[in-house]
C-alpha positions as CSV (number, residue, x, y, z in Angstrom):
1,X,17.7,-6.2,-4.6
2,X,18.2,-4.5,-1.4
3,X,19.9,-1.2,-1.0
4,X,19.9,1.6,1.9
5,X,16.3,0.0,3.2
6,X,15.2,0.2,-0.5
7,X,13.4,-3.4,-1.4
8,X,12.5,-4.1,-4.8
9,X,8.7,-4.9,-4.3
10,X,7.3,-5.7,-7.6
11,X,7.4,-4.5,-11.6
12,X,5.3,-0.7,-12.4
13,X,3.7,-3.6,-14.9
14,X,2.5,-5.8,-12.5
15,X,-0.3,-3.2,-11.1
16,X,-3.0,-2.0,-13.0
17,X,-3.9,1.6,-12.6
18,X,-6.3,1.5,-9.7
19,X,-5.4,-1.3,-8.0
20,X,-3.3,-2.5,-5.6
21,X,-1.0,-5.5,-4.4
22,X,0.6,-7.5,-1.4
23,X,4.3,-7.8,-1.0
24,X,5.8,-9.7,1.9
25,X,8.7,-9.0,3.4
26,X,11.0,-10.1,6.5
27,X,7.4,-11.4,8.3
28,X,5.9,-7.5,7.2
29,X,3.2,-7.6,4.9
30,X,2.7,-4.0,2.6
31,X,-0.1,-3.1,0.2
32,X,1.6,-1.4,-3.3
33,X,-0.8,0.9,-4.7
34,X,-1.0,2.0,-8.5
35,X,-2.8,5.4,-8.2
36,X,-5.3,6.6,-11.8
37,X,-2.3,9.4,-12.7
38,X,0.3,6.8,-12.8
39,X,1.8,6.9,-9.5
40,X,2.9,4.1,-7.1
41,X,2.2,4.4,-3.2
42,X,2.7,1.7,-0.4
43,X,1.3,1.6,3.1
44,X,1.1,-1.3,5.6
45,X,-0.7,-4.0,3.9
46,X,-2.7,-5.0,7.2
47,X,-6.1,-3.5,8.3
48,X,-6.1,-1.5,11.5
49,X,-9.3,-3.0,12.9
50,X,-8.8,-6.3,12.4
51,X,-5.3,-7.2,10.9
52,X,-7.4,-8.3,6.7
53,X,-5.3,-8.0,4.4
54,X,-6.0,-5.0,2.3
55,X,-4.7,-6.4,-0.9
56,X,-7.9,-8.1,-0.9
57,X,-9.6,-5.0,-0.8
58,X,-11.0,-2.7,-3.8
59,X,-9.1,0.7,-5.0
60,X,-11.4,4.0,-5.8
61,X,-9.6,6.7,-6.6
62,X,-7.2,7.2,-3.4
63,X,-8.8,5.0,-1.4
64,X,-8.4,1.7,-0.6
65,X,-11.9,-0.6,1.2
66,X,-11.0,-3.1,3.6
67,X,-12.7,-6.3,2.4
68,X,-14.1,-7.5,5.7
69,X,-15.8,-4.6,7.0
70,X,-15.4,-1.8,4.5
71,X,-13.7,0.5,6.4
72,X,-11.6,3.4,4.8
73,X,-8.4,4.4,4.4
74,X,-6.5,7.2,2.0
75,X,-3.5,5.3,0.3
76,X,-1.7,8.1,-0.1
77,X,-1.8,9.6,3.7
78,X,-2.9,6.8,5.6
79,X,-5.7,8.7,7.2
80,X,-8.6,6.4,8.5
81,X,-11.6,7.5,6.5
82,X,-14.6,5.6,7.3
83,X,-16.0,3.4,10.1
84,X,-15.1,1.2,12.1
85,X,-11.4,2.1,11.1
86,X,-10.2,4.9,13.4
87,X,-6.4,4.3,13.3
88,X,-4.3,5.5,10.4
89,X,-1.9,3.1,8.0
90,X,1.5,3.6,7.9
91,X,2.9,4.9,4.5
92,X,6.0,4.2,3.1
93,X,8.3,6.1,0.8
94,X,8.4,4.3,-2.9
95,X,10.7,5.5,-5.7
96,X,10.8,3.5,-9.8
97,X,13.5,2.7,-11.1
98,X,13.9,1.2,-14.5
99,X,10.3,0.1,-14.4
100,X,10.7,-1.3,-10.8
101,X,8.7,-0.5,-7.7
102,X,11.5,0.6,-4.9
103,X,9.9,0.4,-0.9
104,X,11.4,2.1,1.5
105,X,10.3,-0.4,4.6
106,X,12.3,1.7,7.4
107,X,11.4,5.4,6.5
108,X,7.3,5.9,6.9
109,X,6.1,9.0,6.0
């Protein structure tokens, strides 16, 4: 479903708390995050440093490790945390609705 920018990226089920997945969408990939208080947050879903995939990576707390080279990054802001990442992810507005995850992929915050 597809309204106003809003894409319907995946169930709030389909995420555990502290974890994250990939959703694809028009050639973009995005990461959907599932925060320990219950919120949802989505950034690009592609490493700065090297363009990994970061749904491959492992979730503490609000941050998200890039699976090839551990670098950091701060789901919720996008700010590069940790070596050799230096250049910030994109975030993207994300509402639920009726237990779906809603992505904003125009509007980056």
């Amino acid at each position: 479903m597809t309204s106003d920018n809003w894409i319907d990226a995946c169930g709030t089920d389909d995420i555990d708390e502290e974890d994250v997945a990939r959703f694809d969408y028009e050639g973009r990939t995005f990461a959907i995050y599932h925060s320990p208080d219950g919120n949802f947050f989505a950034t690009e879903g592609l490493c700065t440093h090297e363009k990994i995939h970061l749904a491959d990576g492992l979730v503490m707390g609000d941050i998200i490790e890039c699976p090839k080279h551990n670098g950091r990054f701060n789901y919720k802001t996008g700010q590069a945390k940790g070596a050799p990442v230096c250049i910030n992810l994109a975030t993207y507005l994300v509402r639920i609705q009726a237990g779906r995850v809603f992505v904003n992929v125009q509007t980056m915050t």
